[in-house]
DRENBALO-737921 format. One record per atom (N, C-alpha, C, CB): atom name; x, z, y. Coordinates in nm, 2 decimals, padded with zeros to 4 digits. Glycine has a CB too. Layout:
<loses>
atom / x / z / y
CA / X / Z / Y
...
</loses>
This chain:
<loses>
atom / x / z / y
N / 00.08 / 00.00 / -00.12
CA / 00.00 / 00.00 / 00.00
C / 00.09 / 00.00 / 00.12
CB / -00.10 / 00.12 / 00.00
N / 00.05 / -00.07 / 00.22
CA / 00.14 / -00.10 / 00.35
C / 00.13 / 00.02 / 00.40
CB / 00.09 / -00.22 / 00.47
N / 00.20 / 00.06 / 00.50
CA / 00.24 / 00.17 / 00.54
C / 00.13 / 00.21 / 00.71
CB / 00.44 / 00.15 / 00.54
N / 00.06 / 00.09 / 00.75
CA / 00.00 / 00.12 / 00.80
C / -00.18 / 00.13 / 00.78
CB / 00.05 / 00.08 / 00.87
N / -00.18 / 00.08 / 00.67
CA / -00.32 / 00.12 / 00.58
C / -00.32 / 00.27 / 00.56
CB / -00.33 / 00.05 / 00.41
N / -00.21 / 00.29 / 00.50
CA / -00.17 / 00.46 / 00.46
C / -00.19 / 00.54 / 00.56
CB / -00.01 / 00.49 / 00.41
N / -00.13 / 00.52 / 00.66
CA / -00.17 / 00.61 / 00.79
C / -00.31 / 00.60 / 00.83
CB / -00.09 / 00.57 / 00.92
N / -00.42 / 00.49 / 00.83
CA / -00.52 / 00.46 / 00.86
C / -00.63 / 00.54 / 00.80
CB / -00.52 / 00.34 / 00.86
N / -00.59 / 00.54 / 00.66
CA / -00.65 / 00.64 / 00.52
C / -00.63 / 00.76 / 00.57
CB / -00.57 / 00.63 / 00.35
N / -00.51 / 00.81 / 00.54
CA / -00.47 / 00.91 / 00.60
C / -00.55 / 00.98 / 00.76
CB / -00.34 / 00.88 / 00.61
N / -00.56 / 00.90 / 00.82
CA / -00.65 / 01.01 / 00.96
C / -00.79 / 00.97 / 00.92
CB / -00.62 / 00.96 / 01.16
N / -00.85 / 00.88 / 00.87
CA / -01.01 / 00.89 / 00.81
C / -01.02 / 00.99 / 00.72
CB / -01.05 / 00.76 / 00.74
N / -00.93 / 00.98 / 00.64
CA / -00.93 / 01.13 / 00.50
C / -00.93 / 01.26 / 00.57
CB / -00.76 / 01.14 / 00.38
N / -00.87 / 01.35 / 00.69
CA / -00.85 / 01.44 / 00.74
C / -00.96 / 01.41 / 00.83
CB / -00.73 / 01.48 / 00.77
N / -01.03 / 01.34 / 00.92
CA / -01.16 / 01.34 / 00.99
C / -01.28 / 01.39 / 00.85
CB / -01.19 / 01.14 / 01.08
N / -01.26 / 01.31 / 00.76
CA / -01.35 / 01.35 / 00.67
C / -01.40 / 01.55 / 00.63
CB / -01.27 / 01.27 / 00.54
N / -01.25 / 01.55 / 00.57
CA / -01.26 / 01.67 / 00.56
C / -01.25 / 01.74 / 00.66
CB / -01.21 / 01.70 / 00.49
N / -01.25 / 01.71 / 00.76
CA / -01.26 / 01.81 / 00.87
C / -01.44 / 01.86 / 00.89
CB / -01.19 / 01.73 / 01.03
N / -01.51 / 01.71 / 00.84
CA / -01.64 / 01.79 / 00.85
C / -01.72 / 01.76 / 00.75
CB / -01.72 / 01.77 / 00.97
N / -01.61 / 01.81 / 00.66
CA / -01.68 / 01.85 / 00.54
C / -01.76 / 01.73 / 00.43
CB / -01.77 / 01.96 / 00.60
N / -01.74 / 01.57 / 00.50
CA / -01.79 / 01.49 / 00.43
C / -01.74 / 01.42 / 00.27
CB / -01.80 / 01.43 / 00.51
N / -01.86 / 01.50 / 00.18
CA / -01.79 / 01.48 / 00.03
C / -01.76 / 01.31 / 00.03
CB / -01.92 / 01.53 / -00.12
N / -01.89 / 01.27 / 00.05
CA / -01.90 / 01.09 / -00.02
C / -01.78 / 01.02 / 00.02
CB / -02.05 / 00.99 / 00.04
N / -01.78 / 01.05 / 00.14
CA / -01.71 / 00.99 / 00.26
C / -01.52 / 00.97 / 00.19
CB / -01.74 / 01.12 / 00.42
N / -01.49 / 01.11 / 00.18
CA / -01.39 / 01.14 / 00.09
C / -01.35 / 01.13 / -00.06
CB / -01.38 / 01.24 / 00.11
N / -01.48 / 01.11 / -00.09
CA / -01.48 / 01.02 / -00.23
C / -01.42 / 00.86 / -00.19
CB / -01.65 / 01.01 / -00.30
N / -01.52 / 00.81 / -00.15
CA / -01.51 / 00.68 / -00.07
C / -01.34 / 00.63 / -00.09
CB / -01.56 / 00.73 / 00.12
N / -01.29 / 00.74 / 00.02
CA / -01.18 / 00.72 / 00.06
C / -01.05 / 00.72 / -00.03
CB / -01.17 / 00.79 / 00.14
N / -01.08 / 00.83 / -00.14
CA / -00.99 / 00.82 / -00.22
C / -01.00 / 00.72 / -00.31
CB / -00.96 / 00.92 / -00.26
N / -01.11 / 00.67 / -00.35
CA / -01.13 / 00.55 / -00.41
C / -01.05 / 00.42 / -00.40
CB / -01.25 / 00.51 / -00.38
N / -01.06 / 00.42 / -00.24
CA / -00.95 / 00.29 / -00.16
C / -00.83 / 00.34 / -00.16
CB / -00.97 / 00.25 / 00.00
N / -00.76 / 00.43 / -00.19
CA / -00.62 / 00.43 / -00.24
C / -00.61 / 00.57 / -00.12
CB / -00.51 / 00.26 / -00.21
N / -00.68 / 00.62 / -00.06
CA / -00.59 / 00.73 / 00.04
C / -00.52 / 00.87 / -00.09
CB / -00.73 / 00.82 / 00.19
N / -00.41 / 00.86 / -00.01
CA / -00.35 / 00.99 / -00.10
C / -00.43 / 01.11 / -00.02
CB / -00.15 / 01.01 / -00.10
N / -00.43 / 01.20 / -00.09
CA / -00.54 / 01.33 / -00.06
C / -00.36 / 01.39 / -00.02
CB / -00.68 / 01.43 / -00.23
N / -00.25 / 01.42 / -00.01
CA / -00.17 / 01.52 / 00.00
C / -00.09 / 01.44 / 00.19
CB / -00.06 / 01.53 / -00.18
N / -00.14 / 01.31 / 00.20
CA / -00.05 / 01.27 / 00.28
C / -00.15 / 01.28 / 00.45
CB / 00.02 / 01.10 / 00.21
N / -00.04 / 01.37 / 00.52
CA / -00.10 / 01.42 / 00.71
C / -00.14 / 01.28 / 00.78
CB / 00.07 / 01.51 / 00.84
N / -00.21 / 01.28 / 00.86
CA / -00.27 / 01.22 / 00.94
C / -00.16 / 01.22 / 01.04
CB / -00.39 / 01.27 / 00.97
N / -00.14 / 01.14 / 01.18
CA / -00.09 / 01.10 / 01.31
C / -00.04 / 01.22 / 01.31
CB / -00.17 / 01.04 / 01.43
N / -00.07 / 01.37 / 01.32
CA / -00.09 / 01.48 / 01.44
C / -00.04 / 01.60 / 01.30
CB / -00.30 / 01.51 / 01.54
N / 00.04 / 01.51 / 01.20
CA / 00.08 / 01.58 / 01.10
C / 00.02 / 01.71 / 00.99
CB / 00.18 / 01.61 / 01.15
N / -00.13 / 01.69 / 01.01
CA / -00.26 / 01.74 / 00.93
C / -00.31 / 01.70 / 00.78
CB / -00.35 / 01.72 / 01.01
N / -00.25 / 01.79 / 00.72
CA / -00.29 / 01.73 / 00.58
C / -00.48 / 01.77 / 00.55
CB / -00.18 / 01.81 / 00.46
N / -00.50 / 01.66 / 00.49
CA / -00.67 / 01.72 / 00.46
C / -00.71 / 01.83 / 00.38
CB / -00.75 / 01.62 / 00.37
N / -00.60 / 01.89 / 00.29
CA / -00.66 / 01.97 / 00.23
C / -00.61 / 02.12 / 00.33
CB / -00.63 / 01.95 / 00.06
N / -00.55 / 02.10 / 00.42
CA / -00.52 / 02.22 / 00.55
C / -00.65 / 02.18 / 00.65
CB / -00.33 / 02.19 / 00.67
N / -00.72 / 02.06 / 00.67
CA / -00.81 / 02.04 / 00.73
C / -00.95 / 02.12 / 00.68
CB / -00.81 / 01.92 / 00.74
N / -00.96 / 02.05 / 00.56
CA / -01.08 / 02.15 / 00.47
C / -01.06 / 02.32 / 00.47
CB / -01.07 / 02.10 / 00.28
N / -00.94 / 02.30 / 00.48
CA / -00.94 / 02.52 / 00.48
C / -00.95 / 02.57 / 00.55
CB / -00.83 / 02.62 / 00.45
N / -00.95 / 02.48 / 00.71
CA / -00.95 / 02.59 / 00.84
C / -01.10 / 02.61 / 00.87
CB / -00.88 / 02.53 / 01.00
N / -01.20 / 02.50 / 00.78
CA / -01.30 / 02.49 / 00.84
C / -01.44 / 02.51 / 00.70
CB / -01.27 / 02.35 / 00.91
N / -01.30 / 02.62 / 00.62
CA / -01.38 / 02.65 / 00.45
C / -01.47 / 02.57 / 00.40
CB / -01.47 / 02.76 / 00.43
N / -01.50 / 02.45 / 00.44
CA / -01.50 / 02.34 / 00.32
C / -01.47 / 02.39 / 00.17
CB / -01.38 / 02.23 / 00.35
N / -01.53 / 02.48 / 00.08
CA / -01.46 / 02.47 / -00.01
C / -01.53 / 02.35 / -00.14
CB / -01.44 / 02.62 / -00.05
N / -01.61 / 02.31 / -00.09
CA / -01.65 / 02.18 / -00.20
C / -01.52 / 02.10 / -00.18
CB / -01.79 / 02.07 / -00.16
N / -01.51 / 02.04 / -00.05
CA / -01.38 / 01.95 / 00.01
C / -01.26 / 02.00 / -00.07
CB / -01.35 / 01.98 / 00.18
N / -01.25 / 02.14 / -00.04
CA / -01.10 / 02.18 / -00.10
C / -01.07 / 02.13 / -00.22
CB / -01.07 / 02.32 / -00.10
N / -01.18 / 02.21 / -00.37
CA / -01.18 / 02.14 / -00.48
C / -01.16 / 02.02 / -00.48
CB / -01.27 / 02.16 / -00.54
N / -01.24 / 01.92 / -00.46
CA / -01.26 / 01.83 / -00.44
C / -01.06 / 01.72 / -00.43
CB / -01.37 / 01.88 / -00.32
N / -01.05 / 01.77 / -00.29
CA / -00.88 / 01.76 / -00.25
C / -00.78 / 01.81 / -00.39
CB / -00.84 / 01.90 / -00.09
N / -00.82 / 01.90 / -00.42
CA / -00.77 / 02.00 / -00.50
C / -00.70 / 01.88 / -00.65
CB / -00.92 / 02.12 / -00.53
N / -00.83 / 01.86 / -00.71
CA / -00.87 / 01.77 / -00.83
C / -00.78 / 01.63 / -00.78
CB / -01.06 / 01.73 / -00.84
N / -00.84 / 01.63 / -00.67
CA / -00.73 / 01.44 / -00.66
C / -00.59 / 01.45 / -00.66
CB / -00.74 / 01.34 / -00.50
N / -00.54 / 01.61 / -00.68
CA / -00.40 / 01.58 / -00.68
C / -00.38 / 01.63 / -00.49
CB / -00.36 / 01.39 / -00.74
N / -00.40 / 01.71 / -00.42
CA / -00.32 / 01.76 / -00.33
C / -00.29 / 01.89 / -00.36
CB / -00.37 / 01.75 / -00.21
N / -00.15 / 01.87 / -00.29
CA / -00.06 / 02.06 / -00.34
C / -00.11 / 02.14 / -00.24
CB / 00.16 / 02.09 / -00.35
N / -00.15 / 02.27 / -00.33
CA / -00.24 / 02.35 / -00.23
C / -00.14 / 02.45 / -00.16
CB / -00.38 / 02.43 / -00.30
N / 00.01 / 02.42 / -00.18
CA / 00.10 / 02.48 / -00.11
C / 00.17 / 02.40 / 00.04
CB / 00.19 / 02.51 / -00.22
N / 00.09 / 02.28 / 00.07
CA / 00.18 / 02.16 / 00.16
C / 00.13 / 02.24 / 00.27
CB / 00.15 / 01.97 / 00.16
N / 00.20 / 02.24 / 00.37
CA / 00.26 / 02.28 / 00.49
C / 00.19 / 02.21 / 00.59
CB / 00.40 / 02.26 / 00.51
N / 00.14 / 02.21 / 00.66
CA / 00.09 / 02.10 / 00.81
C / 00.20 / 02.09 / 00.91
CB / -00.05 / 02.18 / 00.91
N / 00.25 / 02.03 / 00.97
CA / 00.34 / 02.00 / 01.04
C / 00.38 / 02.04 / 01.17
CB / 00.33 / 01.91 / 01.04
N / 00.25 / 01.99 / 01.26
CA / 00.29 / 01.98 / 01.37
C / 00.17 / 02.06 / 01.50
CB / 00.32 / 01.83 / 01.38
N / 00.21 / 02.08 / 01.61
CA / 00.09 / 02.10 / 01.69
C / 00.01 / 02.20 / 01.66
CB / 00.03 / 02.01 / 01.69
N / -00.10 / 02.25 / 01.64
CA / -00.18 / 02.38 / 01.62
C / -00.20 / 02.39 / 01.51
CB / -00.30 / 02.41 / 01.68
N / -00.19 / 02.27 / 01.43
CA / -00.22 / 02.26 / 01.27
C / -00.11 / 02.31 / 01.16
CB / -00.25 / 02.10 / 01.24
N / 00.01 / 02.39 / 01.23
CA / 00.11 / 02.42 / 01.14
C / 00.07 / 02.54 / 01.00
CB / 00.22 / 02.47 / 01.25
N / 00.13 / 02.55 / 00.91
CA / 00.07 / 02.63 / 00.81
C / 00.04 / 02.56 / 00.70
CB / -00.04 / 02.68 / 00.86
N / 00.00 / 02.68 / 00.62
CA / -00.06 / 02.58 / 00.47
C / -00.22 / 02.60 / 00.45
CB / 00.03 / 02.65 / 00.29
N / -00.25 / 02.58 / 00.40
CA / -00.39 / 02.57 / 00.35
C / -00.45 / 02.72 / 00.30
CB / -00.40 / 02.46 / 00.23
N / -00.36 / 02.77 / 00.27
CA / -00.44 / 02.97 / 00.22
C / -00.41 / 03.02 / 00.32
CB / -00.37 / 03.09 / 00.07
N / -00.29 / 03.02 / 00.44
CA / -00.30 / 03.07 / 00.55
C / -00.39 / 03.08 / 00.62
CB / -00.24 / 03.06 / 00.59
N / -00.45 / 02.93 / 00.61
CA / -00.55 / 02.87 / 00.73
C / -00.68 / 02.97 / 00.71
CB / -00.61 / 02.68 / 00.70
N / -00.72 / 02.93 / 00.57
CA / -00.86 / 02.99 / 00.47
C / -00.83 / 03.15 / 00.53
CB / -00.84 / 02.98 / 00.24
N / -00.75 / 03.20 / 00.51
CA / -00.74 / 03.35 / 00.52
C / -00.74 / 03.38 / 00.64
CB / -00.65 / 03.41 / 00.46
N / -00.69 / 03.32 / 00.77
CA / -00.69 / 03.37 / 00.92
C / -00.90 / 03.36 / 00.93
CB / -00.56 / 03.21 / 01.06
N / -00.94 / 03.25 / 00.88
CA / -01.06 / 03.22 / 00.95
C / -01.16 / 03.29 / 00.82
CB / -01.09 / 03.05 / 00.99
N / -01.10 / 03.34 / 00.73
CA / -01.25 / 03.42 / 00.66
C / -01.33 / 03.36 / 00.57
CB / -01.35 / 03.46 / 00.76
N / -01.22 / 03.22 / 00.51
CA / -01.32 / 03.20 / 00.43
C / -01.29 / 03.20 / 00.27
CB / -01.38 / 03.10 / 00.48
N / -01.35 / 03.29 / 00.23
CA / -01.36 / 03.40 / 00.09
C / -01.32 / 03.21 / -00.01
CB / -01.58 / 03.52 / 00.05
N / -01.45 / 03.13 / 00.03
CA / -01.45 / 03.03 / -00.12
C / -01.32 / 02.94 / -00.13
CB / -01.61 / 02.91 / -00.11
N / -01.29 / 02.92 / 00.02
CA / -01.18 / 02.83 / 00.01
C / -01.08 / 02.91 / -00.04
CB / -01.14 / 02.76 / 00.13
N / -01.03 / 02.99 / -00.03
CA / -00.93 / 03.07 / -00.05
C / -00.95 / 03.11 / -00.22
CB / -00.92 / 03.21 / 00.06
N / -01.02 / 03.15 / -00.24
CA / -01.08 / 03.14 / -00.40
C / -01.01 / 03.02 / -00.49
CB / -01.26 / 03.12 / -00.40
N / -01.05 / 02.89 / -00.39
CA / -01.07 / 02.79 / -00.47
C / -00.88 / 02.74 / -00.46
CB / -01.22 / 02.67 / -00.40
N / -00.85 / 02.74 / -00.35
CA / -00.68 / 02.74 / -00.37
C / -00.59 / 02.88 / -00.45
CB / -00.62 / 02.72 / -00.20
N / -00.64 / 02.94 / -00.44
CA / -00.61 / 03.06 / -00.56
C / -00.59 / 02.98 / -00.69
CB / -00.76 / 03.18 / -00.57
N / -00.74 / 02.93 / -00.75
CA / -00.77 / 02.92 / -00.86
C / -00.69 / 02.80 / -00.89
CB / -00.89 / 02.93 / -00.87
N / -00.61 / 02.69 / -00.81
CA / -00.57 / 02.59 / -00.81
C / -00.41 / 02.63 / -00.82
CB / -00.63 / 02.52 / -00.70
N / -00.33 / 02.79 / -00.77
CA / -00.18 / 02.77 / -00.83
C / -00.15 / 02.81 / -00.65
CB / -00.12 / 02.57 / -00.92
N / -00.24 / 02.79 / -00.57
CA / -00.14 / 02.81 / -00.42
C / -00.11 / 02.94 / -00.42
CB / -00.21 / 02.77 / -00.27
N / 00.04 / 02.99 / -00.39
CA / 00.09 / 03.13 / -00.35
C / 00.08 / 03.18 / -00.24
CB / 00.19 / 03.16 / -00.36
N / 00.03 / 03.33 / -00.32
CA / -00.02 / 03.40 / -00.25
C / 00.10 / 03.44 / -00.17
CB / -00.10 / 03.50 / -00.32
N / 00.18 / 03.44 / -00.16
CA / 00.30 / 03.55 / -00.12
C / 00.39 / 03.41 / -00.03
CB / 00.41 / 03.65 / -00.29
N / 00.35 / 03.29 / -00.01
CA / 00.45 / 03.20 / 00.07
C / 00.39 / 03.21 / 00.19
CB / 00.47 / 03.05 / 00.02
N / 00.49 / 03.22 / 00.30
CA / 00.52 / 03.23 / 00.43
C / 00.50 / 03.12 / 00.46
CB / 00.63 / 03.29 / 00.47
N / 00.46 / 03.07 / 00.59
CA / 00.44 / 02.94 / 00.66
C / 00.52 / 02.96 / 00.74
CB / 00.30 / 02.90 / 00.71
N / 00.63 / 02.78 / 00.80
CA / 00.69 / 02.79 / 00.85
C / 00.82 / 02.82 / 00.83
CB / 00.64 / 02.82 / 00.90
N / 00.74 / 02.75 / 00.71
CA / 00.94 / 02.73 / 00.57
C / 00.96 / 02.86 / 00.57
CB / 01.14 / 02.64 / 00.65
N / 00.89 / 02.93 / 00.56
CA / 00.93 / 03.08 / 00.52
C / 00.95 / 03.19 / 00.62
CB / 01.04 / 03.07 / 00.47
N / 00.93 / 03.12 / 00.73
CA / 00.99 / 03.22 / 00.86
C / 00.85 / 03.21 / 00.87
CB / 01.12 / 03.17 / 01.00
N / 00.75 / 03.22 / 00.87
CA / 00.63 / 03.27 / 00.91
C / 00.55 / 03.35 / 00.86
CB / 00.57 / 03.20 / 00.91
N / 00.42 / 03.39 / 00.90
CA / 00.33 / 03.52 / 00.82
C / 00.31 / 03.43 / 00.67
CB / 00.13 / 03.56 / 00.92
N / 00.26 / 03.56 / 00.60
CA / 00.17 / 03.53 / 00.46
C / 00.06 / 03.48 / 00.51
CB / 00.14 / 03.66 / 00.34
N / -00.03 / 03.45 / 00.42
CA / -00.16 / 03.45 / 00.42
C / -00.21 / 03.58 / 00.39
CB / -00.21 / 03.35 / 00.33
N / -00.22 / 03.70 / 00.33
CA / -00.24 / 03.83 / 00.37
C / -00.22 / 03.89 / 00.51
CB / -00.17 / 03.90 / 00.29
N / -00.13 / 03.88 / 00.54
CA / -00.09 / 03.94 / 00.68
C / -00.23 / 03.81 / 00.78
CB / 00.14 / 03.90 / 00.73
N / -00.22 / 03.69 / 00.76
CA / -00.33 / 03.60 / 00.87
C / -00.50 / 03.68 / 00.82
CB / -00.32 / 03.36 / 00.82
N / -00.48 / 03.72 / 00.67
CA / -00.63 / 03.79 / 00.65
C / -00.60 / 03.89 / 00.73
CB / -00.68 / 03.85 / 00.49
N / -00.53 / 04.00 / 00.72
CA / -00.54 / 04.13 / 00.79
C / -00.56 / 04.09 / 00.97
CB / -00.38 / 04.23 / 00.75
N / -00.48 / 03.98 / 01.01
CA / -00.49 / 03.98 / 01.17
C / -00.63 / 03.91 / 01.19
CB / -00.36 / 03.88 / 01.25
N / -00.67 / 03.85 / 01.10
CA / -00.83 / 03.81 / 01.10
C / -00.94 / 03.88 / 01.06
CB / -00.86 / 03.72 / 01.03
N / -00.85 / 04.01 / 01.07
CA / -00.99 / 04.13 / 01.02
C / -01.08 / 04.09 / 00.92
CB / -01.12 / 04.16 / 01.15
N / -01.01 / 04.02 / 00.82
CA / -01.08 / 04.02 / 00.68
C / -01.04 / 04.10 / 00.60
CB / -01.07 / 03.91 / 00.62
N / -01.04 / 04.25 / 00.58
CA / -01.02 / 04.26 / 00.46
C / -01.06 / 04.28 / 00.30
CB / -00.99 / 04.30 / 00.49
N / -01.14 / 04.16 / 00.27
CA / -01.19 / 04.18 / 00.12
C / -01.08 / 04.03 / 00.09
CB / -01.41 / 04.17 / 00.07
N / -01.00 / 03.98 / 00.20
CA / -00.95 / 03.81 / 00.14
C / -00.78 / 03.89 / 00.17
CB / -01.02 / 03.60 / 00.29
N / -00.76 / 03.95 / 00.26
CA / -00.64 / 04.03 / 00.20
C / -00.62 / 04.09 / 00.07
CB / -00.62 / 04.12 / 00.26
N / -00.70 / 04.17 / 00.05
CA / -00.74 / 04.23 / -00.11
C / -00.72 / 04.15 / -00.21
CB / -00.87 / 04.26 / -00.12
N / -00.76 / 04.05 / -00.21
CA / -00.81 / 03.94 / -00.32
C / -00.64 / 03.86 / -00.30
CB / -00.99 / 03.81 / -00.27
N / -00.60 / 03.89 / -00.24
CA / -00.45 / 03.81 / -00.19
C / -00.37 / 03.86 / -00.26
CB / -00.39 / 03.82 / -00.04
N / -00.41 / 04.04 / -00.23
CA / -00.28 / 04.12 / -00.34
C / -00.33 / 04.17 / -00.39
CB / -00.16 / 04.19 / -00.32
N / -00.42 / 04.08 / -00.50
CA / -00.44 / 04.11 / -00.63
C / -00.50 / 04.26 / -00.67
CB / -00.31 / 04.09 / -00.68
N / -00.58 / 04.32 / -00.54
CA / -00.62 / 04.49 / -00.59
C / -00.78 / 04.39 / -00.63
CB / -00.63 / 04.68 / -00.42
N / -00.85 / 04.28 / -00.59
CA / -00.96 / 04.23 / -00.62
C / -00.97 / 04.13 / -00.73
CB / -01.00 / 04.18 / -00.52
N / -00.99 / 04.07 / -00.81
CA / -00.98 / 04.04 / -00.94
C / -01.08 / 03.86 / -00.85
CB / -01.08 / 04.19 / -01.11
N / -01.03 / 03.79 / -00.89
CA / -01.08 / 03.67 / -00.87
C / -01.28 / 03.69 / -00.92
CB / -00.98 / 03.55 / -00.99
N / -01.26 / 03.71 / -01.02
CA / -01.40 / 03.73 / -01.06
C / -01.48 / 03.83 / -01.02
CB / -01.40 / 03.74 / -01.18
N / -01.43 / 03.94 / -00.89
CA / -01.49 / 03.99 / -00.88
C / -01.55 / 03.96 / -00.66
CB / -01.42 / 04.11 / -00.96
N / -01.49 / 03.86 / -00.64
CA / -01.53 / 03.79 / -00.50
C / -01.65 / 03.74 / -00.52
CB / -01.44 / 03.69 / -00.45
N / -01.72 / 03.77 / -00.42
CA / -01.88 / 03.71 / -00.46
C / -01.89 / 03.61 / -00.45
CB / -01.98 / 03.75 / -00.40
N / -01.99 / 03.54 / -00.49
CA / -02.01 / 03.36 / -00.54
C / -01.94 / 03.37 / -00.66
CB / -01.93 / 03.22 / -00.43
N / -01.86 / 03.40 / -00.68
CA / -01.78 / 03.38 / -00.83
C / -01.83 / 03.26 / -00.92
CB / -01.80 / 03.52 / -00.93
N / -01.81 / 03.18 / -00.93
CA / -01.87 / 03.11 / -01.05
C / -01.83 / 03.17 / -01.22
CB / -01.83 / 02.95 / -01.02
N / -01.89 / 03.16 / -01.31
CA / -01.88 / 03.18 / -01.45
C / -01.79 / 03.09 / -01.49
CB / -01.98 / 03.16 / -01.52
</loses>
């Protein structure tokens, strides 16, 4: 794929998940967009879906193959995707990159940055800090699926 299709995919795929549109992001990955690769403003989709708990989107991202550990780059969007989920409170996304392998204990900002616990605690969440270090049992966050 040319390299300016790829970018083109790429900022339709992160508009998508920014508001949360499944089909749309089906759609897209259908036509070849990679689900792991940032948009212009260096925003990956599956960091787009987590700031804004999308967690159908996230799965979704998740399944096609994006690492739920990639970093956002640039501008306000820096971070990974469980940092994001955990500053803004939202229990499913964070669940659902949990359940997918993303660590709990990596620092954004190549390492020189907060956990995602510490972004729960400064977001006055604490049941998604909890669930971060492990005193909350996956299965015991509500919605839980079976």
């Amino acid at each position: 794929m040319k390299q300016r299709m790829r970018k083109k995919l790429a900022g339709r795929l992160v508009e998508a998940a920014t508001f949360g549109e499944t089909s749309r992001i089906e759609e897209l990955l259908s036509a070849g967009a990679d689900p792991g690769y940032p948009d212009g403003q260096g925003t990956t989709p599956l960091y787009a879906a987590s700031v804004h708990g999308a967690a159908p989107v996230v799965r979704l991202l998740l399944r096609a193959g994006a690492d739920p550990d990639a970093e956002s780059g640039v501008g306000l969007s820096e971070g990974t995707p469980l940092c994001a989920a955990a500053w803004w409170g939202h229990t499913e996304a964070v669940r659902a990159l949990l359940e997918a392998g993303a660590d709990p204990g990596r620092r954004e900002d190549a390492g020189e940055g907060r956990s995602p616990r510490e972004w729960a605690t400064a977001g006055a969440h604490p049941e998604i800090a909890a669930l971060l270090e492990g005193i909350v049992p996956l299965s015991a966050v509500p919605g839980r699926r079976a």
